[in-house]
C-alpha positions in Angstrom: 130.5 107.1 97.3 129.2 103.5 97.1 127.4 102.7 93.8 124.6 100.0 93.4 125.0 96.5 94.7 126.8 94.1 92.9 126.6 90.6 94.5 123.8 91.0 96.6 122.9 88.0 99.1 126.2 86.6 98.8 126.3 87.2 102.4 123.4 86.5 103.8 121.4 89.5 103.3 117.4 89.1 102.4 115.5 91.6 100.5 113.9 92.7 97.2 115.0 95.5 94.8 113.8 99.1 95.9 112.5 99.2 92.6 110.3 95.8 93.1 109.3 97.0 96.3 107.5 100.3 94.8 105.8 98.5 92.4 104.2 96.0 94.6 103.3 99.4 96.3 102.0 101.1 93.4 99.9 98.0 92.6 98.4 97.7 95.8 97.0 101.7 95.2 96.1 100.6 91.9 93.2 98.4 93.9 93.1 95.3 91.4 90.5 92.5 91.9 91.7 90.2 94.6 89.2 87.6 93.5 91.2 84.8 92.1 90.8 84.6 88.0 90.2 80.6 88.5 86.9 81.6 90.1 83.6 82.7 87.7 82.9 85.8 89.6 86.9 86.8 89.2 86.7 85.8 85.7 83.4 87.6 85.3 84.8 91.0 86.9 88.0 91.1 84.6 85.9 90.7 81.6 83.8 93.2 82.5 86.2 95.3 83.0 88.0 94.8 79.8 85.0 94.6 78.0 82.2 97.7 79.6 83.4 100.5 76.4 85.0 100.2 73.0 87.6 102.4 74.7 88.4 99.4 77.3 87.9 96.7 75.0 90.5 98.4 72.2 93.2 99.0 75.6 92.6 95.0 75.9 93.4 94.3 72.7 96.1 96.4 72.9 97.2 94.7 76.1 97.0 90.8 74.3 93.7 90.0 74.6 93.4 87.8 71.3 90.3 86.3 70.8 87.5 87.0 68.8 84.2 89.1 69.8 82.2 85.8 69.6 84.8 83.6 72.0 84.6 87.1 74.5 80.4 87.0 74.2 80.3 82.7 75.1 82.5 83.7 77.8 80.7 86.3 79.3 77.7 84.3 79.2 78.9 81.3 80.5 78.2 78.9 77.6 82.0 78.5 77.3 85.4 78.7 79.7 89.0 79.9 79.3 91.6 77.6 78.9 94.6 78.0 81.4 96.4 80.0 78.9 93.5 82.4 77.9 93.1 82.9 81.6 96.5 84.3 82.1 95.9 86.3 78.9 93.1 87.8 80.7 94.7 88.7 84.0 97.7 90.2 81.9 95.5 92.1 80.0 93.3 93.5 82.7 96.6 94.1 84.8 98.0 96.0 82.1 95.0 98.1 81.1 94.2 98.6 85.1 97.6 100.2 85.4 97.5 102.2 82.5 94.1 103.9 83.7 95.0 104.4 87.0 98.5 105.9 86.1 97.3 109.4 85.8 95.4 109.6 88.5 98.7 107.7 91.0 100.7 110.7 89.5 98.2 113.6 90.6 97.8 111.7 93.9 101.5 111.4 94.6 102.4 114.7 93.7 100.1 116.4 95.3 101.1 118.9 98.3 104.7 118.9 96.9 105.2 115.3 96.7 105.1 112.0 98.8 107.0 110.9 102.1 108.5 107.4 101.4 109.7 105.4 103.9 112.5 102.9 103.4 113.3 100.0 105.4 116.6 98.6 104.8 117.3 95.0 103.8 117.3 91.9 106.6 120.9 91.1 108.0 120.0 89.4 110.0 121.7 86.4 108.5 125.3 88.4 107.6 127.5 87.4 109.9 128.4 90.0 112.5 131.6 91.5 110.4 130.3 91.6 107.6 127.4 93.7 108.7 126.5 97.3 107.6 125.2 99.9 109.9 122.0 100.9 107.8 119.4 102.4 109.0 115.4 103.4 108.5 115.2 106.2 105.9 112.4 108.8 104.8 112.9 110.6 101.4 110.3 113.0 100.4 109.6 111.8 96.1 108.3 114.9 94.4 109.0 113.3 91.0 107.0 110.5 90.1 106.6 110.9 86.5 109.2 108.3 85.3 108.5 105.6 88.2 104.7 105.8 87.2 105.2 105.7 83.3 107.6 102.5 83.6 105.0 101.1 86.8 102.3 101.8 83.9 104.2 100.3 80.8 104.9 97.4 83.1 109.2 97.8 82.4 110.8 96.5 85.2 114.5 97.8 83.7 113.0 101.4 83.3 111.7 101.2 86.5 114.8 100.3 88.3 116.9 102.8 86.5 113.9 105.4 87.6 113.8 104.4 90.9 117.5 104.4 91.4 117.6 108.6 90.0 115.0 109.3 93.4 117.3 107.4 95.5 120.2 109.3 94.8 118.7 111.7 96.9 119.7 110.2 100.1 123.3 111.5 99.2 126.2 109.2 99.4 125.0 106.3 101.3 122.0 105.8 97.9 123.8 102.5 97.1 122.7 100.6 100.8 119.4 101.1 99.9 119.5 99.3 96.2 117.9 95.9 98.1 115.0 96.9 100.8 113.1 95.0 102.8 109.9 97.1 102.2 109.2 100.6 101.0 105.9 102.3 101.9 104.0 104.9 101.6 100.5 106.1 100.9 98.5 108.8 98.7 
């Protein structure tokens, strides 16, 4: 039974971790503002959304946003701007409290009607050279349990994550270890 990959790329082999891969899927059901921060209406729209309860604003805090109340008024009127570094603070922030509120509602989605189909495409080779190939192929693997991938999507733990991802994968029995590196991973809820 092969375990995870060691040396990956040494090869030739292109791809990202399986556990990357589900994360950039996760985040694109999460539905974040695409509007670049740099711009005032991006800006404008992550504030707001840190900012429309107590509720939100205390997650924010909780997420890094340091500044005072009065710095977080000027700004939402426009009588003052971010600095690059309180920018990034920002999109952290609303990244981390965006996931955390929409984790709940990925997990009810996802297990829904007994789980989600995943689908698995296997990493590039396509500059291995021909010995040194592997025969692997498309997979599907039916996920019917979420809850750690979302809690370490949500908490934003890339290790917990991998380890998480890598207890669903074992599931494809003893080939699990090919499918470490991916080139993409989909699938929709």
């Amino acid at each position: 039974m092969p375990g995870r990959t060691e040396d990956f790329g040494r090869y030739g082999a292109v791809g990202v971790k399986g556990s990357e891969a589900v994360a950039r899927q996760l985040d694109a059901l999460a539905v974040f503002i695409t509007t670049p921060i740099t711009t005032r209406r991006g800006l404008m729209a992550r504030l707001r959304y840190l900012t429309r309860t107590p509720h939100a604003l205390t997650a924010a805090r909780e997420a890094g946003l340091s500044v005072t109340d009065r710095t977080l008024k000027a700004w939402l009127a426009g009588r003052q701007n971010p600095s690059a570094a309180s920018l990034r603070m920002i999109d952290t922030a609303y990244h981390t409290v965006r996931r955390h509120n929409v984790a709940r509602y990925l997990l009810r989605r996802l297990h829904a009607q007994g789980g989600t189909r995943v689908e698995i495409h296997p990493l590039d080779q396509s500059g291995v050279d021909g010995p040194r190939r592997r025969a692997i192929e498309f997979r599907t693997l039916n996920v019917r349990r979420w809850d750690a991938i979302i809690t370490a999507w949500a908490a934003g733990d890339p290790t917990a994550l991998d380890r998480a991802w890598a207890d669903v994968i074992v599931d494809l029995g003893s080939q699990w270890g090919q499918y470490d590196y991916v080139s993409n991973i989909g699938f929709a809820a």
